[in-house]
N, C-alpha and C positions, 0 to 999 in steps of 0.2 A: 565221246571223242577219245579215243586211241592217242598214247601218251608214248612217245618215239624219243630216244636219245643215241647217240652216235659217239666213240671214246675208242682211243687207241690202245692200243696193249702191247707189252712184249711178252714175250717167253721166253725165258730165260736157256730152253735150249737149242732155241737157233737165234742169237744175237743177231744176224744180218739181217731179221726178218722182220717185218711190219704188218701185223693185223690189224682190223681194224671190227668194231663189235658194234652191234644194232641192237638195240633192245627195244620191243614194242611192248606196250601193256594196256591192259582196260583200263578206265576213265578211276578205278577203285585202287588203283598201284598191284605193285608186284605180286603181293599176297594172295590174289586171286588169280593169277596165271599169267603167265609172260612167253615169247616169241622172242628167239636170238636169231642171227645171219652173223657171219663168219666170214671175211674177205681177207686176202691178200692182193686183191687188185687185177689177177687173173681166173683165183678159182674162189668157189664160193659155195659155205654149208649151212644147212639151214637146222633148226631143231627149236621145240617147244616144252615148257615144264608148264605143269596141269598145280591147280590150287591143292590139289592131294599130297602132289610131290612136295612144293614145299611148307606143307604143316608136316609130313612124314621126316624130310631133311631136320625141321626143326627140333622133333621130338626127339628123333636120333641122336642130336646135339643134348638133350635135354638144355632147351634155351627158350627162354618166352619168345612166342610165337610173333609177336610184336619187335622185339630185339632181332632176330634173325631176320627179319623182312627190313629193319634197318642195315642190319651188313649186308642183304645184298642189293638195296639201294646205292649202298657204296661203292662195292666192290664191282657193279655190273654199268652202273652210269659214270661212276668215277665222279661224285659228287664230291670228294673231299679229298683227303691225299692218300692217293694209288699204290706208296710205300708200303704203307701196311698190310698190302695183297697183292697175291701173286696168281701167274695162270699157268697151267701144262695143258701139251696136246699128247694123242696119243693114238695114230702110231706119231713119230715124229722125225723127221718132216712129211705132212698130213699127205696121202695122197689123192690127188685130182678126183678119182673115181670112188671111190670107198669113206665111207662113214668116218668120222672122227669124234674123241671123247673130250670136250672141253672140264676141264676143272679147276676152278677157285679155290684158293687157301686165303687165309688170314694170319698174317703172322704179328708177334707180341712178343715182346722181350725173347727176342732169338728162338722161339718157338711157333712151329707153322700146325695148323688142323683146318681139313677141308672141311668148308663151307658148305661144297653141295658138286655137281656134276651135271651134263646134258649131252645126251650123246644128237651132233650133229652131222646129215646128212646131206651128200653132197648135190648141188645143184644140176641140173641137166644143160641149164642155160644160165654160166655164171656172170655174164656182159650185161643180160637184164637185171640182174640182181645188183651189179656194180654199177650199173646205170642209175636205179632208182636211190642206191644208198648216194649217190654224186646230186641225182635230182633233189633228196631229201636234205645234201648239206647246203646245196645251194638255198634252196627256201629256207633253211634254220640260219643259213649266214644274212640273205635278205631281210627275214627277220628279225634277228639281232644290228643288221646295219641301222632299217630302221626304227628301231628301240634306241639304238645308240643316236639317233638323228634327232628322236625326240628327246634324250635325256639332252644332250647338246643344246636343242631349241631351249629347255628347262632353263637347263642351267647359266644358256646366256640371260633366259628371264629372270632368274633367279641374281644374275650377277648383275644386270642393269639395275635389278630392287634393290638389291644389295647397296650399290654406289649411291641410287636416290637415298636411299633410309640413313646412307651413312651421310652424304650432304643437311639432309634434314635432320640430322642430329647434331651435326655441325654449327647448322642455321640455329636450332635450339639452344645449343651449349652456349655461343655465344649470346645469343638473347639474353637465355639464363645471364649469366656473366653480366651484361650491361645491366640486367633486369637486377643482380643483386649489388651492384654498386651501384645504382640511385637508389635503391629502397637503404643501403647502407647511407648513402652521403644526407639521405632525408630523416635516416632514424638517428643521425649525430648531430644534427640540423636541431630536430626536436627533443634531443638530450642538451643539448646547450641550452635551447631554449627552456629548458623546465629546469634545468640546473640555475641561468642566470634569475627566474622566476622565484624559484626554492632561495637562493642567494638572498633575492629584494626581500622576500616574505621574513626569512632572517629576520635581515635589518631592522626591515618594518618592527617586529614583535620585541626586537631587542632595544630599539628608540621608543615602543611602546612603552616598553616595563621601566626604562630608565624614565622616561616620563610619569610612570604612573606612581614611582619610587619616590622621584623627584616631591609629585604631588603630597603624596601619602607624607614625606617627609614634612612639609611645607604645612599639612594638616594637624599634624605632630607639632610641630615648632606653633603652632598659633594656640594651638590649644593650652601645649603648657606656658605658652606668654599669658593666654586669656585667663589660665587659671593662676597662675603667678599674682596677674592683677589683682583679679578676685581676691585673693589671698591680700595682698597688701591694700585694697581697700576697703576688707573687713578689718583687718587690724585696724588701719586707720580711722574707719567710721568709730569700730569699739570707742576707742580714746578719744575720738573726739566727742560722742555721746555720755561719758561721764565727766569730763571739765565744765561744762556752763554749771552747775549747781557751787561745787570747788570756786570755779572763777568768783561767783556770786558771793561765796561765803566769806572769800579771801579780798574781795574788794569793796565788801559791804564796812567793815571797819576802818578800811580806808578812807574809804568816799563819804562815811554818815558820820557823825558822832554817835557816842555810847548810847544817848538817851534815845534815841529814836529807835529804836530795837526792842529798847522797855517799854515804850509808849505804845504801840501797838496799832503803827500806821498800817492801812495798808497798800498791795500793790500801787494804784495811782499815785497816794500820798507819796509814797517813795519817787515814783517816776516824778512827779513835780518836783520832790524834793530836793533830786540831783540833778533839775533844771531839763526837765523832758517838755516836752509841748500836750499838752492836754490834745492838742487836737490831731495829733500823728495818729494815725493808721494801726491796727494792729499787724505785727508782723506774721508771715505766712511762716507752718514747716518747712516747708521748701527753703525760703529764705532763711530760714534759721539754719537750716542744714550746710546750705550755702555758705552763709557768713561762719559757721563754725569749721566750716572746711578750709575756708583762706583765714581765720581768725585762729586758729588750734596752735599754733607753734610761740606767736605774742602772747595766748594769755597761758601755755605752758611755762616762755618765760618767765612770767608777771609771777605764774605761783613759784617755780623754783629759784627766782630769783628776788622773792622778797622776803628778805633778811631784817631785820637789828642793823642800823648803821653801824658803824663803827664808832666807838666813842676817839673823838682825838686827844692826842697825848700832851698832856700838859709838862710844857717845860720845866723844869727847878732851874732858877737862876744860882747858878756856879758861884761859888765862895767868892772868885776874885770879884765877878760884878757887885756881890752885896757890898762888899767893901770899898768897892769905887765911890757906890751909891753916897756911902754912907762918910 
């Protein structure tokens, strides 16, 4: 398929003038050979460059072969901006019947060098030539209308998306948004809640330990009570386990006379003899223990408190009563 584009031109030296340029090329671009037509809208030239001409153009430039097939993509479709190239005819102004020299320059920092040349020759029939370059812009404008009708159709599509996607993002943000204040009002909800929980457990372990202080205290306190006891009713038992012999010894001269001690009574003889009953019971340890526990403090008195009376004091009767007496 044969690759056709249409671009206007001037020439710098006829200003009033309007061309307008055709380029046809094979389906492989410029590089392999191209077809120009030349119009000013009454007359019309036509001329062709061969794949030779422009690898020889090129060479002569000394320019890769690929780079120069790019400036005159440019310069011949007006693909990009037309400033930077320029066109002459020549003769100038072209005449109707006779051949004309098109040529392309390129210019760069205020420096111009031709690109290439084509020498174009003049139509016999320029009205069919202006005819099909009109029918060709027609279909390239049709074409481009309807391109422009689907990019429209697009782009309403694209903008109807646009609006849904933006609503449903809307729809989302706000979910979002509710969606994160209840999961917020639920995660302060259950931070209260494990805080007031954390709070009782506190309490809890802190009335624990004050209880278990308490106890431990109270375990404390008994024991040194119960050992205290202990203590004071070892004492007590001591002293009271060595008084009955004492007691006995210390109320044996009380209670017997001398001679009964020499004589060599024994136990019963003695119990008879301080008026015991022959027929009483022998007393149990227990009971002995007993009675020496409520009896221990009377016969500690009896021993510390049996003394020598006192002898009383005999009065001397006073000189005056002897003499009263007497």
């Amino acid at each position: 398929m044969r690759q056709t584009s249409v671009r206007s031109l001037h020439v710098p030296s006829e200003p009033d003038s309007s061309y307008f340029l055709r380029v046809d090329s094979g389906e492989r671009g410029l590089g392999f050979g191209f077809e120009l037509l030349l119009t000013d809208g009454q007359n019309a030239w036509r001329g062709d460059v061969s794949e030779a001409a422009v690898c020889g153009e090129a060479e002569e430039l000394e320019m890769p072969t690929e780079r120069y097939i790019q400036d005159l993509q440019q310069v011949l479709t007006g693909a990009e901006n037309s400033t930077n190239y320029s066109f002459s005819l020549t003769p100038s102004p072209p005449d109707s019947s006779s051949a004309v020299t098109l040529a392309y320059e390129k210019v760069q920092r205020d420096i111009s060098f031709r690109l290439g040349s084509v020498l174009l020759n003049a139509v016999p029939e320029p009205a069919e030539a202006v005819r099909q370059l009109l029918v060709h812009g027609l279909r390239r404008g049709n074409a481009l209308e309807r391109h422009n009708h689907k990019l429209e159709e697009e782009n309403q599509r694209l903008s109807q998306e646009h609006q849904r996607i933006t609503a449903e993002l809307k729809h989302y943000a706000d979910d979002k948004e509710a969606l994160e204040t209840e999961l917020y009002s639920r995660f302060v909800l259950v931070l209260n809640e494990k805080k007031a929980k954390i709070r009782s457990l506190q309490q809890r372990i802190t009335s624990l330990q004050e209880a278990r202080s308490s106890e431990k205290q109270k375990h404390q306190d008994s024991a040194k009570s119960d050992h205290s006891e202990g203590q004071e009713q070892d004492e007590y038992g001591g002293s009271t386990d060595e008084e009955p012999g004492d007691v006995q010894e210390t109320a044996a001269p009380t209670s017997l006379p001398p001679a009964v001690y020499g004589s060599g009574f024994s136990t019963f003889s003695l119990t008879r003899a301080v008026g015991a009953s022959p027929d009483a019971p022998a007393a149990s340890p227990l009971d002995d223990s007993l009675k020496d526990i409520t009896d221990v403090a009377p016969c500690r008195k009896r021993r510390f408190r049996h003394t020598p009376a006192p002898q009383p004091e005999v009065k001397k009767p006073t000189p005056q009563r002897s003499q009263k007496k007497r």
